[in-house]
Gaussian input, Z-matrix of N, CA and C with variables (Angstrom, degrees):
# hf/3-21g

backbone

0 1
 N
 C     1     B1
 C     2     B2     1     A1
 N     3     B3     2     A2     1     D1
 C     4     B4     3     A3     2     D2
 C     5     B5     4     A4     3     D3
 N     6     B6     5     A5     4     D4
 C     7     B7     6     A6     5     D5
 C     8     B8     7     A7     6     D6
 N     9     B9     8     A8     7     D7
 C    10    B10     9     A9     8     D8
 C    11    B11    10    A10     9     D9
 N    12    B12    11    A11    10    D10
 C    13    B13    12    A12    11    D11
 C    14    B14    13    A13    12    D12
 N    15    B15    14    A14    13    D13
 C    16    B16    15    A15    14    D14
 C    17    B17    16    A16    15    D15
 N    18    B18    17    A17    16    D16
 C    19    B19    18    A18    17    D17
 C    20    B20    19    A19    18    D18
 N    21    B21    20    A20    19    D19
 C    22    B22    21    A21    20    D20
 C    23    B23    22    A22    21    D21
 N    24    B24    23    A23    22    D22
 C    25    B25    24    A24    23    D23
 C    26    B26    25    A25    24    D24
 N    27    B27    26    A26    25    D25
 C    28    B28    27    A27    26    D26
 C    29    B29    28    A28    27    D27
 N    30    B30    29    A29    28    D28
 C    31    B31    30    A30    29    D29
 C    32    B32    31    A31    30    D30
 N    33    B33    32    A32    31    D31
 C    34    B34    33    A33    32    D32
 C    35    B35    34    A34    33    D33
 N    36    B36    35    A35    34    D34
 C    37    B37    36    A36    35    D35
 C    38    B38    37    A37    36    D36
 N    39    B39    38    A38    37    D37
 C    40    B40    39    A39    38    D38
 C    41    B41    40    A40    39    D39
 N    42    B42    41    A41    40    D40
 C    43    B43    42    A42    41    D41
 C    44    B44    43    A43    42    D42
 N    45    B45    44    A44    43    D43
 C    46    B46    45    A45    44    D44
 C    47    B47    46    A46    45    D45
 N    48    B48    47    A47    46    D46
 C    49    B49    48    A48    47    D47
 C    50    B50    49    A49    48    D48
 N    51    B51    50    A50    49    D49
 C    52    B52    51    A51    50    D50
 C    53    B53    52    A52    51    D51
 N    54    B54    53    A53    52    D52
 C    55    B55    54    A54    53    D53
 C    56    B56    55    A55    54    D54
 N    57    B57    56    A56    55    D55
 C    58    B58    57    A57    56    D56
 C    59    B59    58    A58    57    D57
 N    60    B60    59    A59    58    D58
 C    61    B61    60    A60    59    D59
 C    62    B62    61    A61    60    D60
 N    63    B63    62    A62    61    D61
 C    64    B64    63    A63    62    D62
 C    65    B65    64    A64    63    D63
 N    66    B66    65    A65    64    D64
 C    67    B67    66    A66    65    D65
 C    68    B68    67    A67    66    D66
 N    69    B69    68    A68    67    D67
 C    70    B70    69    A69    68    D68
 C    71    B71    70    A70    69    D69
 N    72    B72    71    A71    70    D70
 C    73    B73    72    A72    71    D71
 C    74    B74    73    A73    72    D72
 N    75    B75    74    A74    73    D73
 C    76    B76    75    A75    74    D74
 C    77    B77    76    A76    75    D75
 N    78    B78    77    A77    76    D76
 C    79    B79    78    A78    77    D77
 C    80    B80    79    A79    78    D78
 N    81    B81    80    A80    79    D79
 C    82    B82    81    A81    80    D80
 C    83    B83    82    A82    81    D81
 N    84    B84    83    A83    82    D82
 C    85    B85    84    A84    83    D83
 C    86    B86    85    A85    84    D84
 N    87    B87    86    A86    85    D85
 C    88    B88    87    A87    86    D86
 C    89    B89    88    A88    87    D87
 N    90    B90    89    A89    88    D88
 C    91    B91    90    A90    89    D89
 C    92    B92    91    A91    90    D90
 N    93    B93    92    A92    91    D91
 C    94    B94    93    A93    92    D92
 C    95    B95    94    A94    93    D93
 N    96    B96    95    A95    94    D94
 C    97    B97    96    A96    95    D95
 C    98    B98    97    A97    96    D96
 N    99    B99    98    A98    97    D97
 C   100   B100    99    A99    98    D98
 C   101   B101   100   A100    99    D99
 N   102   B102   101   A101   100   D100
 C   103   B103   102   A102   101   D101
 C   104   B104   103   A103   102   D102
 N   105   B105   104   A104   103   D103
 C   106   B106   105   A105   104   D104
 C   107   B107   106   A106   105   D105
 N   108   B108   107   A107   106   D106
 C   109   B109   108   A108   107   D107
 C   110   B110   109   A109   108   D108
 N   111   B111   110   A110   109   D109
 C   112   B112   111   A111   110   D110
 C   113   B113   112   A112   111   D111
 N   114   B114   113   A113   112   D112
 C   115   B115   114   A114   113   D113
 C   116   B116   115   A115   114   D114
 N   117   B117   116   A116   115   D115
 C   118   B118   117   A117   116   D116
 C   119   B119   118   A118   117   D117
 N   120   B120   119   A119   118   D118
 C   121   B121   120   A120   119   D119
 C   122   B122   121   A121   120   D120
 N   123   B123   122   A122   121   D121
 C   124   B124   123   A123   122   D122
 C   125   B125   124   A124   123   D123
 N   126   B126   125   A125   124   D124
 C   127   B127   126   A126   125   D125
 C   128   B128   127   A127   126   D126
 N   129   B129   128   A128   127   D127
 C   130   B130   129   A129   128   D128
 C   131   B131   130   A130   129   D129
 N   132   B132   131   A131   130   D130
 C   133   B133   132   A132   131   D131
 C   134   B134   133   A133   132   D132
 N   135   B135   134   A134   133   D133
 C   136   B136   135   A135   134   D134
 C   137   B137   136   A136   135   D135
 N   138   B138   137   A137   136   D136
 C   139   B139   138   A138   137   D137
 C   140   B140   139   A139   138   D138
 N   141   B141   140   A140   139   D139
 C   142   B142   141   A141   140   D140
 C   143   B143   142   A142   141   D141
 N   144   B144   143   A143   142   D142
 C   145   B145   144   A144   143   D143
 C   146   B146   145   A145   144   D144
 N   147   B147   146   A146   145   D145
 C   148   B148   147   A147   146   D146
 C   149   B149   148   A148   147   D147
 N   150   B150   149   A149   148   D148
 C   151   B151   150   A150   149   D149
 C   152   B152   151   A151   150   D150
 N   153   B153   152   A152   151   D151
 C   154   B154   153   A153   152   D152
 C   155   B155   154   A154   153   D153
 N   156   B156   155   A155   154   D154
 C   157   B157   156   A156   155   D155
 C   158   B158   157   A157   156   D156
 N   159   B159   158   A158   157   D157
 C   160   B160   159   A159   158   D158
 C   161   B161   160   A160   159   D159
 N   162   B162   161   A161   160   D160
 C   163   B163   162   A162   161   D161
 C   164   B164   163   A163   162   D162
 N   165   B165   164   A164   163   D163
 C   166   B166   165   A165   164   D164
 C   167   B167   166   A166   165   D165
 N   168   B168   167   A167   166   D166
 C   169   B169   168   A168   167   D167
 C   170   B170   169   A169   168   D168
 N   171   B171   170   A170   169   D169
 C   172   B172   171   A171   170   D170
 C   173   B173   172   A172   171   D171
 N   174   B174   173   A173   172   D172
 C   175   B175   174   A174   173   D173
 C   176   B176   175   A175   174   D174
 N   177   B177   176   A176   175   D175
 C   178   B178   177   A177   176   D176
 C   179   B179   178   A178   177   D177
 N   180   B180   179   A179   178   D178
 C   181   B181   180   A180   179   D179
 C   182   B182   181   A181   180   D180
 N   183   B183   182   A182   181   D181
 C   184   B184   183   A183   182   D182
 C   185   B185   184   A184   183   D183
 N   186   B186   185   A185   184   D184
 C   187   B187   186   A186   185   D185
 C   188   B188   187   A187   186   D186
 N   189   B189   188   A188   187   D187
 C   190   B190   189   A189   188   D188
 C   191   B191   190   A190   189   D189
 N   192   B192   191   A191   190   D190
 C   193   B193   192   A192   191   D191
 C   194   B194   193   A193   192   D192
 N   195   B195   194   A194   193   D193
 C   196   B196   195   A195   194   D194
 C   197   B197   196   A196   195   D195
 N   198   B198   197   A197   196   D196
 C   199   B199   198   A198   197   D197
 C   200   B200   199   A199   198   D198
 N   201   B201   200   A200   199   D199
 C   202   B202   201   A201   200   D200
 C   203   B203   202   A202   201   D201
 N   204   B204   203   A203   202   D202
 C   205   B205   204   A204   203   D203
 C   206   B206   205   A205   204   D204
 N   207   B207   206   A206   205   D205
 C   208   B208   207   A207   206   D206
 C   209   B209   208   A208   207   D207
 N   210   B210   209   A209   208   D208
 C   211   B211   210   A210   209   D209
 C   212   B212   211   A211   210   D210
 N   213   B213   212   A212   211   D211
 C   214   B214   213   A213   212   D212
 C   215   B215   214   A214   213   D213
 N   216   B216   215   A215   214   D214
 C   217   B217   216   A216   215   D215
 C   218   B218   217   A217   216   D216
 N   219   B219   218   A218   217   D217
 C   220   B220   219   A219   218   D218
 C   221   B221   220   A220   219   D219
 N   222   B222   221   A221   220   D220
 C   223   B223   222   A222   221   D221
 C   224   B224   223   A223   222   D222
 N   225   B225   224   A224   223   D223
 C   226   B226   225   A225   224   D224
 C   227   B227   226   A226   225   D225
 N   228   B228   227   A227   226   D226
 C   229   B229   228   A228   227   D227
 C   230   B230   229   A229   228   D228
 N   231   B231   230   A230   229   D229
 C   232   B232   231   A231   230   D230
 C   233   B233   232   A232   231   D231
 N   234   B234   233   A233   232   D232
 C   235   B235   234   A234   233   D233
 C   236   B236   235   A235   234   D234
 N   237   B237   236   A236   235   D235
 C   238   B238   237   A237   236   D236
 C   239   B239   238   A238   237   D237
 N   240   B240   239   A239   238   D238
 C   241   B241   240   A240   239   D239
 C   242   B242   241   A241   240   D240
 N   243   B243   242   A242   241   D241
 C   244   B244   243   A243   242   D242
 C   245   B245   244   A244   243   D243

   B1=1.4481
   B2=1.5346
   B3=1.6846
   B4=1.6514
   B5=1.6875
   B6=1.3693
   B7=1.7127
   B8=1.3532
   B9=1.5033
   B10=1.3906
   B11=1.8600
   B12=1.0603
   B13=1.5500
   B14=1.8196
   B15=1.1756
   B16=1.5680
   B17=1.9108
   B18=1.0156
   B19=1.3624
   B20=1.5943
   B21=1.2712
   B22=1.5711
   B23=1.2438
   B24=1.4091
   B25=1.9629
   B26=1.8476
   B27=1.1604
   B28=1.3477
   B29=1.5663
   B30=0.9801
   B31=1.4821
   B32=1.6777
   B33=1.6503
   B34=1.7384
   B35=1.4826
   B36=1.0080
   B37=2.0183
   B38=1.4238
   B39=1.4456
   B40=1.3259
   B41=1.6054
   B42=1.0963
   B43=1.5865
   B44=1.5197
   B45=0.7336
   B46=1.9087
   B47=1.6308
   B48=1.0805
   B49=2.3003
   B50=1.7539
   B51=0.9021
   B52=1.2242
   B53=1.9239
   B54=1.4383
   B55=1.6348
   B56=1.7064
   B57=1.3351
   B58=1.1455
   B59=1.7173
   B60=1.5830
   B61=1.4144
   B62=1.6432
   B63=1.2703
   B64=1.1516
   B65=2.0796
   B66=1.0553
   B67=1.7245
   B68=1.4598
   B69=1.1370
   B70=1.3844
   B71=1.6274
   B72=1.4222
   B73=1.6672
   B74=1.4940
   B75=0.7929
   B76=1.7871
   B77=1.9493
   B78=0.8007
   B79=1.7644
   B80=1.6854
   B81=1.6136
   B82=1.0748
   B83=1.9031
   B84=1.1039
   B85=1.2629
   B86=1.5050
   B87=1.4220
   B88=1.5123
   B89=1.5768
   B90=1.6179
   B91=1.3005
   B92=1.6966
   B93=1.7220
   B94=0.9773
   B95=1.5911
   B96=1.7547
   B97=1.6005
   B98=1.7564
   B99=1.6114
   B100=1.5180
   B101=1.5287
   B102=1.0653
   B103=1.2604
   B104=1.6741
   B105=1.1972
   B106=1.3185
   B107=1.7186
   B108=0.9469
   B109=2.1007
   B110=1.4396
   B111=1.8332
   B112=1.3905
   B113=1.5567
   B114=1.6385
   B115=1.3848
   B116=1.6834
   B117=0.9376
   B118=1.7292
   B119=1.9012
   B120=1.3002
   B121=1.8070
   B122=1.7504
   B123=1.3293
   B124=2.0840
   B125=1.3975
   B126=1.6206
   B127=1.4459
   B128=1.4870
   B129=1.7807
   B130=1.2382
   B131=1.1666
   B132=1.9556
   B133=1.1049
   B134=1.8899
   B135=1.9043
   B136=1.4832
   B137=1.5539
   B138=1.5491
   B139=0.9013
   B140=1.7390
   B141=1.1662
   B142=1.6627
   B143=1.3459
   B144=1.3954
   B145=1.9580
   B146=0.8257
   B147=1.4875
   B148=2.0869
   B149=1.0473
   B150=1.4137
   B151=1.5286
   B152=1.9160
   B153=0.8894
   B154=1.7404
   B155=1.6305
   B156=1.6659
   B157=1.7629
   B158=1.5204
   B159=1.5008
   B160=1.8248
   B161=1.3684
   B162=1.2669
   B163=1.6056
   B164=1.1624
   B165=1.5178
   B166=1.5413
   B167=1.2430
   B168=1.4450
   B169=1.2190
   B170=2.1320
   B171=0.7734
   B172=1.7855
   B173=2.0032
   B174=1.1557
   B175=1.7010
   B176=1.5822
   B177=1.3064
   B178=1.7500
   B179=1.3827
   B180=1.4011
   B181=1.7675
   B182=1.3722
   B183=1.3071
   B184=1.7336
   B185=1.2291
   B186=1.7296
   B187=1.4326
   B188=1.5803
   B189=1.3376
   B190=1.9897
   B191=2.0475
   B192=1.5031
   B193=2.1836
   B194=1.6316
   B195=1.0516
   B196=1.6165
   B197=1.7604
   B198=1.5949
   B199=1.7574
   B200=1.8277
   B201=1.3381
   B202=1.3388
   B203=1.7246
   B204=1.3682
   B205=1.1500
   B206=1.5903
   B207=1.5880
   B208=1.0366
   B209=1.9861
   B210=1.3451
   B211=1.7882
   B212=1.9863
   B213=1.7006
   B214=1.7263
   B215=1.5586
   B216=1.5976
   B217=1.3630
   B218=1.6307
   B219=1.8093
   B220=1.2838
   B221=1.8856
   B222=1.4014
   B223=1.5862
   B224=1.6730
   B225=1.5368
   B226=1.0431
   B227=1.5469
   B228=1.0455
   B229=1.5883
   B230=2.0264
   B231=1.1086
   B232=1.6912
   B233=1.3674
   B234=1.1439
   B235=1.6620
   B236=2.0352
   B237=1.1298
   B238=1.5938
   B239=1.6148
   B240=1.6136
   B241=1.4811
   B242=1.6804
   B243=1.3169
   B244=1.7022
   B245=1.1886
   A1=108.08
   A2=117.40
   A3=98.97
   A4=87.11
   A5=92.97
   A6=102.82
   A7=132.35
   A8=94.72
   A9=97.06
   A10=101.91
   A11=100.63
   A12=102.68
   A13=105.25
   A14=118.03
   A15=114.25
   A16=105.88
   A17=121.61
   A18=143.61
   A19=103.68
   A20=104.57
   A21=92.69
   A22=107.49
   A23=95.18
   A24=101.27
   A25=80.76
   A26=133.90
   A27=134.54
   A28=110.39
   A29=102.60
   A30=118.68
   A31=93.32
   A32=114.29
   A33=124.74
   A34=97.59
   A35=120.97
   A36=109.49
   A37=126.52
   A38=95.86
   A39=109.83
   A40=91.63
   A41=110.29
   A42=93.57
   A43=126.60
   A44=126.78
   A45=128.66
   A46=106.19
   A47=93.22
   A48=107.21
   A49=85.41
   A50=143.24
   A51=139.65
   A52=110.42
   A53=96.75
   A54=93.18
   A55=98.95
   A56=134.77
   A57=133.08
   A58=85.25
   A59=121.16
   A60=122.85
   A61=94.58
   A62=136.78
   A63=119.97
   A64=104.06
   A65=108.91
   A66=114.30
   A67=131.07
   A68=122.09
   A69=159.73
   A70=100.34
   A71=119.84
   A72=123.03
   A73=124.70
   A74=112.15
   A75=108.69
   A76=106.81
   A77=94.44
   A78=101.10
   A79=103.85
   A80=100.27
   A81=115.42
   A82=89.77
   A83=127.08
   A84=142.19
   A85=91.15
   A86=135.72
   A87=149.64
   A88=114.59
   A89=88.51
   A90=136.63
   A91=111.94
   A92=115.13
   A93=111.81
   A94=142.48
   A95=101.99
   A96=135.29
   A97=101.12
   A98=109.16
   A99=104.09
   A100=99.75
   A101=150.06
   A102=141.93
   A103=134.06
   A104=111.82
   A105=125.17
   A106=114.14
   A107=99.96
   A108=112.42
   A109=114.74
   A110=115.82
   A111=86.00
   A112=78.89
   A113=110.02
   A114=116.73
   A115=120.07
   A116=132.98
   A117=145.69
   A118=79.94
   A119=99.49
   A120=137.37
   A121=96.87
   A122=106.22
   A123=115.54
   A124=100.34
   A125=99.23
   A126=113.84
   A127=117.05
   A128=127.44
   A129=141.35
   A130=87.34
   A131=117.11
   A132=111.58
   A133=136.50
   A134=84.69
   A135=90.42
   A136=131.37
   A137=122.19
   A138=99.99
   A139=111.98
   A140=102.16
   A141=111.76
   A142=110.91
   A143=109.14
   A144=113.66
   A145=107.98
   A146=123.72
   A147=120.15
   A148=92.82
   A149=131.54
   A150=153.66
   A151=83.13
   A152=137.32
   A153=133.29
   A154=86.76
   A155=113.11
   A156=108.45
   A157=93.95
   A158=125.81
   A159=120.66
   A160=88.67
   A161=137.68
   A162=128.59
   A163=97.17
   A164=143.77
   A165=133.06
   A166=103.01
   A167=119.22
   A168=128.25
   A169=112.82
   A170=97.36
   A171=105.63
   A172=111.52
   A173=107.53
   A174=126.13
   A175=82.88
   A176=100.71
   A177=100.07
   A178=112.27
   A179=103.93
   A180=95.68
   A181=125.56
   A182=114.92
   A183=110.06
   A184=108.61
   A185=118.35
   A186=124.08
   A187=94.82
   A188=114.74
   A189=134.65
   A190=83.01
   A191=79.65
   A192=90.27
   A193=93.81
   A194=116.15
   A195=112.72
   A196=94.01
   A197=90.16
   A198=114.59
   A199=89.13
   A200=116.62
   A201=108.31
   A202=101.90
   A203=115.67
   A204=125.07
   A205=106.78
   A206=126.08
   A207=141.03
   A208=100.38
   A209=81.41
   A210=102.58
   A211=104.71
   A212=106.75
   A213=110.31
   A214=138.07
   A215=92.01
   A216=118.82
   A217=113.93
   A218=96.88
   A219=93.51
   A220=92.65
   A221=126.40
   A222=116.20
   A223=93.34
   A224=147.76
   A225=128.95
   A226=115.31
   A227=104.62
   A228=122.58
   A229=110.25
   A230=105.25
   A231=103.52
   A232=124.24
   A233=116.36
   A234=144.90
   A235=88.09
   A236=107.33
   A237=118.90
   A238=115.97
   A239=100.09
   A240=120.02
   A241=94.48
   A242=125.94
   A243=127.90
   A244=111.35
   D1=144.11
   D2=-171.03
   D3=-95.44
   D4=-163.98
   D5=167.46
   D6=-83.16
   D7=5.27
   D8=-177.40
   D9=-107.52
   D10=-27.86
   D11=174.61
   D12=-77.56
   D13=-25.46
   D14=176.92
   D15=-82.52
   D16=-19.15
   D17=165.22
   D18=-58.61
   D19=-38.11
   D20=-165.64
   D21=-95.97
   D22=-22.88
   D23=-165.63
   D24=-73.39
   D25=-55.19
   D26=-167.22
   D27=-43.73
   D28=-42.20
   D29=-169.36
   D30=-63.54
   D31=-72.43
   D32=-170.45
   D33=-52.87
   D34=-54.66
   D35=160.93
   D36=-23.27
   D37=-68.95
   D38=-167.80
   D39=-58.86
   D40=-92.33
   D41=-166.45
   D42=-64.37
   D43=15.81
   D44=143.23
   D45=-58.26
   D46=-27.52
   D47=-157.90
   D48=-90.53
   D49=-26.51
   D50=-167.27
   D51=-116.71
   D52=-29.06
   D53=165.95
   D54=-65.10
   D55=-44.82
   D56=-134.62
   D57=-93.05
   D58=-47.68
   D59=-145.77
   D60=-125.73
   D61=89.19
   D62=-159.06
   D63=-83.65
   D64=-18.00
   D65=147.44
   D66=-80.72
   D67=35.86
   D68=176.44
   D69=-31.69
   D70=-25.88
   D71=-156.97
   D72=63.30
   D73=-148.30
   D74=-160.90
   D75=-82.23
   D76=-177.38
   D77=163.38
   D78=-55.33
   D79=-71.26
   D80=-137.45
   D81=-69.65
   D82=-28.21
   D83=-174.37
   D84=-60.60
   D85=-70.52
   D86=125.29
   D87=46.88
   D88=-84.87
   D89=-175.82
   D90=-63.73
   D91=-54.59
   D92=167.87
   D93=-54.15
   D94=-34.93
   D95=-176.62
   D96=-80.53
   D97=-18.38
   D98=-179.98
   D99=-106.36
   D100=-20.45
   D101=134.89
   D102=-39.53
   D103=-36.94
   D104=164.29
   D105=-65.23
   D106=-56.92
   D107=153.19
   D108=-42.75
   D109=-47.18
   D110=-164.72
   D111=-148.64
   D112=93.04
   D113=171.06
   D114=-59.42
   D115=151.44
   D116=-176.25
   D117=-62.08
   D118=142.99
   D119=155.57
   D120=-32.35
   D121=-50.44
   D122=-168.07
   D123=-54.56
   D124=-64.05
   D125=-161.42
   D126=-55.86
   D127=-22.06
   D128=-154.61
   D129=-83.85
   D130=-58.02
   D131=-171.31
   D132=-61.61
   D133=-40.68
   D134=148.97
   D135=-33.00
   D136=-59.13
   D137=-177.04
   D138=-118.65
   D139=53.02
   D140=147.58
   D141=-96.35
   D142=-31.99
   D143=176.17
   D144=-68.44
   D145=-22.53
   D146=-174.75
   D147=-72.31
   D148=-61.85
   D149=-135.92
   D150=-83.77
   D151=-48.82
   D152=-160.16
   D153=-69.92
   D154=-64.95
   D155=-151.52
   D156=-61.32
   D157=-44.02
   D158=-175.68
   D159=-41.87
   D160=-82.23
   D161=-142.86
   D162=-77.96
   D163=5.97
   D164=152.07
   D165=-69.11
   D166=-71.87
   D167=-179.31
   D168=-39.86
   D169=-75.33
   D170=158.49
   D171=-21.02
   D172=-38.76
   D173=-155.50
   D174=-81.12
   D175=-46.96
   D176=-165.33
   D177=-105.46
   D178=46.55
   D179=174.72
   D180=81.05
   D181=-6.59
   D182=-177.34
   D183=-103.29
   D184=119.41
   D185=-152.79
   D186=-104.46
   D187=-11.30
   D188=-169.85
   D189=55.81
   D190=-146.10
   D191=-150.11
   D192=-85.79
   D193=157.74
   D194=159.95
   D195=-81.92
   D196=169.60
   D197=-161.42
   D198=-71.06
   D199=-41.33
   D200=-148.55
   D201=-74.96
   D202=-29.75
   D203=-176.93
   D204=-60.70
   D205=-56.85
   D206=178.35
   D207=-45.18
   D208=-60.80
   D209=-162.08
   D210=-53.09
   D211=-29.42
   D212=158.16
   D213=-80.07
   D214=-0.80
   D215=-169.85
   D216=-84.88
   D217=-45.36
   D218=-163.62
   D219=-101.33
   D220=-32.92
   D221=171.77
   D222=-65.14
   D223=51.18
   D224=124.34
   D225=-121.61
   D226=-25.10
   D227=155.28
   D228=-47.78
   D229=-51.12
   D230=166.04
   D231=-75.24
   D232=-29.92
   D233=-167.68
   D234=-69.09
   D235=-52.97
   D236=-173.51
   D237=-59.14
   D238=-37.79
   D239=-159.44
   D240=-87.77
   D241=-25.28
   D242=-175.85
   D243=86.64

């Protein structure tokens, strides 16, 4: 896609997002919510490679931390800081 065709799709976004929500927030607010919709070609691939090595990793037994362990880790890590 060039930049001028991602320009346009941005544009038919943007105002679909403002026909629908006429407090829509800023551009850049805009801009951010239409990126989240339609991540860059890089980023997809980025995270198909996250998503492949987890279920390698997963394949061979590595379960990483449970949430709650993490989740006591870092409210004592803040708990320390005040």
């Amino acid at each position: 896609m060039t930049i001028e065709q991602e320009l346009d799709a941005f544009v038919t976004f943007a105002r679909g997002q403002l026909a629908d929500d006429t407090d829509a927030g800023s551009l850049d607010a805009l801009f951010d919510r239409w990126r989240l919709e339609n991540p860059p070609p890089e980023s997809r691939d980025e995270d198909v490679a996250a998503i492949a090595a987890s279920l390698e990793d997963f394949r061979r037994g590595e379960r990483g931390v449970p949430a709650r362990d993490t989740s006591a880790a870092l409210h004592s890590e803040l708990d320390e800081r005040g």
